[in-house]
C-alpha positions as CSV (number, residue, x, y, z in Angstrom):
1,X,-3.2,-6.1,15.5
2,X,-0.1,-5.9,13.5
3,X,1.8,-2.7,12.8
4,X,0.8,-1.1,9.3
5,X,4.2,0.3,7.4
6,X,4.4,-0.2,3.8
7,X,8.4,0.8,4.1
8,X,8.7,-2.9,5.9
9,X,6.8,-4.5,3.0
10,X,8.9,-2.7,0.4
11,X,11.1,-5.5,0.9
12,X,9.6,-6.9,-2.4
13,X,11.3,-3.9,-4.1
14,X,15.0,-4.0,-1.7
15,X,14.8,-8.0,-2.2
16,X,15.7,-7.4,-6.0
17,X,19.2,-5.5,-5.4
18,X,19.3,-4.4,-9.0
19,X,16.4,-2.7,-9.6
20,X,16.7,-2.8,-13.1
21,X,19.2,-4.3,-15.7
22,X,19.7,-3.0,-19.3
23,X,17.9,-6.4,-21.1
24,X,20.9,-5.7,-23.6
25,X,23.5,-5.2,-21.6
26,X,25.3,-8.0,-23.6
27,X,25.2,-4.9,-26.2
28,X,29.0,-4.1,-27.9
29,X,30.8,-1.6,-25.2
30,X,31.2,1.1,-27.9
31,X,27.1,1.8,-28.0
32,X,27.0,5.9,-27.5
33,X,25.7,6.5,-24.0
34,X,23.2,8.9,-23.3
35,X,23.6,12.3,-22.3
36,X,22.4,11.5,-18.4
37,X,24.6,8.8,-18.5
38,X,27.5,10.9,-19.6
39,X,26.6,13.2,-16.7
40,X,27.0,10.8,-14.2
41,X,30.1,9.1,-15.3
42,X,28.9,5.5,-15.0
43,X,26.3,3.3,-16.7
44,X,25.6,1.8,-12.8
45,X,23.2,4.5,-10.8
46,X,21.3,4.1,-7.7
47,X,18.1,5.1,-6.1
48,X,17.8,5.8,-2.2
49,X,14.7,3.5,-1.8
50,X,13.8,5.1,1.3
51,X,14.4,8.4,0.2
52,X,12.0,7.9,-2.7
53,X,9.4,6.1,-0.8
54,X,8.9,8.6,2.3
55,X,8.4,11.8,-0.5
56,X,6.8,9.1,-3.5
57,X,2.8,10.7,-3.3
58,X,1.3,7.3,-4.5
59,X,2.9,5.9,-1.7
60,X,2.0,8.3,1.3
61,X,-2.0,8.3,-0.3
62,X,-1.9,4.3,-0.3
63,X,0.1,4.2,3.4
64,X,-2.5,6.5,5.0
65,X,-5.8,4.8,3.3
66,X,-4.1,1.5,4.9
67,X,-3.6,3.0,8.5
68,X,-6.9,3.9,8.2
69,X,-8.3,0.7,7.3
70,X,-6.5,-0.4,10.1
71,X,-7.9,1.8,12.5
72,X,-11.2,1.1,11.2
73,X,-10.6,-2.7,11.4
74,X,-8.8,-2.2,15.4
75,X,-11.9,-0.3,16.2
76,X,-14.5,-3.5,15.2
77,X,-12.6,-5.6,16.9
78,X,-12.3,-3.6,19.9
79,X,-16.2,-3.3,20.6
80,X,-16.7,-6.3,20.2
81,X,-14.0,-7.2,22.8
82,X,-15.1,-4.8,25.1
83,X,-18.8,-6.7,24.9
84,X,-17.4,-9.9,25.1
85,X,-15.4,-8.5,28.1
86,X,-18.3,-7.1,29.9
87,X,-20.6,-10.0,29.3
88,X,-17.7,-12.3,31.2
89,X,-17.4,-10.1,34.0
90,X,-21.7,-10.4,34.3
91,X,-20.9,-13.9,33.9
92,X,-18.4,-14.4,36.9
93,X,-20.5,-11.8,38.9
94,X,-23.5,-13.8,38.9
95,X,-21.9,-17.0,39.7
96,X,-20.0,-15.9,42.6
97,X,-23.5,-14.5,44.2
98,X,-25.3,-17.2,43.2
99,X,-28.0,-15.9,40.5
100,X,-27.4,-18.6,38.2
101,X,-28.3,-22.6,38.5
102,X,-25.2,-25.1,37.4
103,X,-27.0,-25.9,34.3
104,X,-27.2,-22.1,33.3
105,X,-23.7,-20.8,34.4
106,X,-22.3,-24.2,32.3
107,X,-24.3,-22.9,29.3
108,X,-23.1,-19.8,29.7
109,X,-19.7,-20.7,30.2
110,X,-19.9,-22.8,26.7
111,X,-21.3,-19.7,25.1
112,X,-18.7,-17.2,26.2
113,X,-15.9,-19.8,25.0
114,X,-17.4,-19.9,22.0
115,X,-17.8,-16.2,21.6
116,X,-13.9,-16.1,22.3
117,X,-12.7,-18.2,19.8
118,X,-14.7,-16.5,17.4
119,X,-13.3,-13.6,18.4
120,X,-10.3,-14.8,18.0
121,X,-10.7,-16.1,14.7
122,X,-12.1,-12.6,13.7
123,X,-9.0,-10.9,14.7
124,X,-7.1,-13.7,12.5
125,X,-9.1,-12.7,9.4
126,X,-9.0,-9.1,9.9
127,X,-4.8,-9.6,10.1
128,X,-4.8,-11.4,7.0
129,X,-6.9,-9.0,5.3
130,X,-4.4,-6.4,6.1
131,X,-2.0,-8.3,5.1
132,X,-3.3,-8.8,1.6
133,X,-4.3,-5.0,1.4
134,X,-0.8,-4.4,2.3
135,X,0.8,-7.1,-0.3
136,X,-1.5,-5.3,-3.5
137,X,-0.4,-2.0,-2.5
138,X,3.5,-3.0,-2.0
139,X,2.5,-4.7,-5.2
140,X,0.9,-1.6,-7.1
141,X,4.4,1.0,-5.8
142,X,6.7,-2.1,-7.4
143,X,5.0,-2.0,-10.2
144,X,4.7,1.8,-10.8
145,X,8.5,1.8,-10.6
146,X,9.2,-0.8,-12.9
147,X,7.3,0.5,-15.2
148,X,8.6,4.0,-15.1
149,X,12.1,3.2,-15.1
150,X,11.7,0.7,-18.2
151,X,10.2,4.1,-19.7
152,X,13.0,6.3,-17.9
153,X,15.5,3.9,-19.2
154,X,15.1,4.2,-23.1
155,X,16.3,7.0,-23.0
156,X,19.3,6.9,-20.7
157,X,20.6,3.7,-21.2
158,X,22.0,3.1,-18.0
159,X,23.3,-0.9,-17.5
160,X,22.6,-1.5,-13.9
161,X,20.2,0.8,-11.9
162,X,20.7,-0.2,-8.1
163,X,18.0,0.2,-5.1
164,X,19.9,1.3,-1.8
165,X,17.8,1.1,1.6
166,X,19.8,2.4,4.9
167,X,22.9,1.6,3.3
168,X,22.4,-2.2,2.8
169,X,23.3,-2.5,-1.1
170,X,25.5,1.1,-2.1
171,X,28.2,1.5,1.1
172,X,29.2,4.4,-0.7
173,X,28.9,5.9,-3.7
174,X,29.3,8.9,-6.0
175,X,26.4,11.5,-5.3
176,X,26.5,12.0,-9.2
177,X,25.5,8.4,-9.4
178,X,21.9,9.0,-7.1
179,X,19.5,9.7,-9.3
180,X,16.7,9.0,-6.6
181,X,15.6,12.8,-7.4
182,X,15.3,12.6,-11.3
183,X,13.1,9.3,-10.6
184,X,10.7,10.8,-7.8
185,X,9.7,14.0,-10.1
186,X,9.0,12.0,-12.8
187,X,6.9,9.6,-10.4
188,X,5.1,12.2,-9.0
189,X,4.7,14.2,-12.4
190,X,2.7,11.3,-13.8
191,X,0.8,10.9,-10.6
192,X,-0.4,13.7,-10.6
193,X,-1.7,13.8,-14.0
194,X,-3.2,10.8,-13.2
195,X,-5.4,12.1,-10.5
196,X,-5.9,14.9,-12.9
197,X,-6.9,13.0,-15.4
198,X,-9.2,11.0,-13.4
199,X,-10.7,13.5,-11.8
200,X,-11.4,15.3,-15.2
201,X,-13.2,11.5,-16.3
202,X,-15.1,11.3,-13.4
203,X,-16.7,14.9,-13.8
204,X,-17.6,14.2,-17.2
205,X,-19.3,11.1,-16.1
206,X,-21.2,13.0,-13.1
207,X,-22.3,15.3,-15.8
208,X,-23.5,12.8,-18.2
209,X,-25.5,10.9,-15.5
210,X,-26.9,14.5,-14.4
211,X,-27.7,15.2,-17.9
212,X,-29.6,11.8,-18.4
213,X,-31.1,12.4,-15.1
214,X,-32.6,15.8,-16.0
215,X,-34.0,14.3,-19.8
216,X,-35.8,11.5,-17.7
217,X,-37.1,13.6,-15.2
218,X,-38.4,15.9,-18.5
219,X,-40.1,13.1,-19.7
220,X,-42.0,12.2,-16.8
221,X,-43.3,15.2,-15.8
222,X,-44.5,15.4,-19.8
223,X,-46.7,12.0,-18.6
């Protein structure tokens, strides 16, 4: 079974080396930057991708759900290895000491080859289910930070925001140009509100359900 690490995946986000370009960058050069981009010096920042990932909360809860999925998944498989294993060993056992006619070790052996390639095509599904679990929630991080720094980026203006991974796209670079800091708190703000706010919906639903619950139970006991 495959290694689960959504950092390797993230190559959808490092694959587009500019994170995000100003959609009117072909703007006059006397538009009035923002104040951030005033700060920094430069309409061209970065964000350490790797950085941003390893302390992103959305991207820790959806990297442990998957390693345990795929612990979950390893441990099916295993059993029924571990049967398949025992059940050949059985098999080889009674042949050698002669338990079993030629017509019955024949049909076993037929049954234990096809259990294998079963099993085999078992631990091919469960890889590509990972793998699509994997690809949404690679998906789902990509998307969260697109759509935050399209948000981020009305009001700072900046012309070219870069993603850096280990050094691969920014060599070097101003530390007044990383704003892989101002980007996380704002990810995590909103994620956090999210759950927040989700939590806050679902309570309100439990307590709606309780309360219908409690009227039909009323009703009932009135019959």
């Amino acid at each position: 079974m495959k290694n689960i690490s959504l950092i390797l995946n993230i190559v959808l986000i490092v694959a587009v080396i500019f994170l995000y370009i100003d959609r009117f960058s072909g703007k006059s050069s006397d538009t009035t930057p923002s104040d951030n981009t005033k700060e920094t010096g430069s309409e061209v920042v970065y964000i350490n991708l790797d950085s941003l990932m390893n302390s992103y909360d959305l991207y820790n809860e959806l990297k442990t759900e998957l390693m345990q999925e795929q612990q979950k998944l390893e441990a099916n498989l295993n059993s029924k290895l571990k049967a398949y294993q025992r059940r050949a060993m059985e098999f080889q056992q009674k042949v050698e000491k002669r338990l079993v006619t030629s017509s019955q070790a024949e049909k076993m052996q037929r049954n234990l080859i096809n259990e294998q390639q079963k099993l085999a095509q078992l631990k091919d599904q469960l890889q590509m289910q990972l793998m699509e679990k994997e690809q949404g929630m690679t998906k789902q991080i990509y998307d969260k930070l697109h759509d935050y720094l399209d948000r981020y980026n009305e009001e700072n203006n900046h012309k070219i925001i870069l993603g850096n991974t280990l050094g691969n796209v920014v060599l070097k670079a101003d530390d007044k140009l990383d704003i892989t800091n101002t980007i996380l708190k704002g990810l995590n703000e909103e994620y956090q509100n999210q759950q927040i706010s989700d939590k806050e919906d679902k309570e309100k639903k439990d307590d709606k359900k309780e309360e219908k619950d409690s009227k039909e139970d009323k009703k009932e006991k009135k019959k």
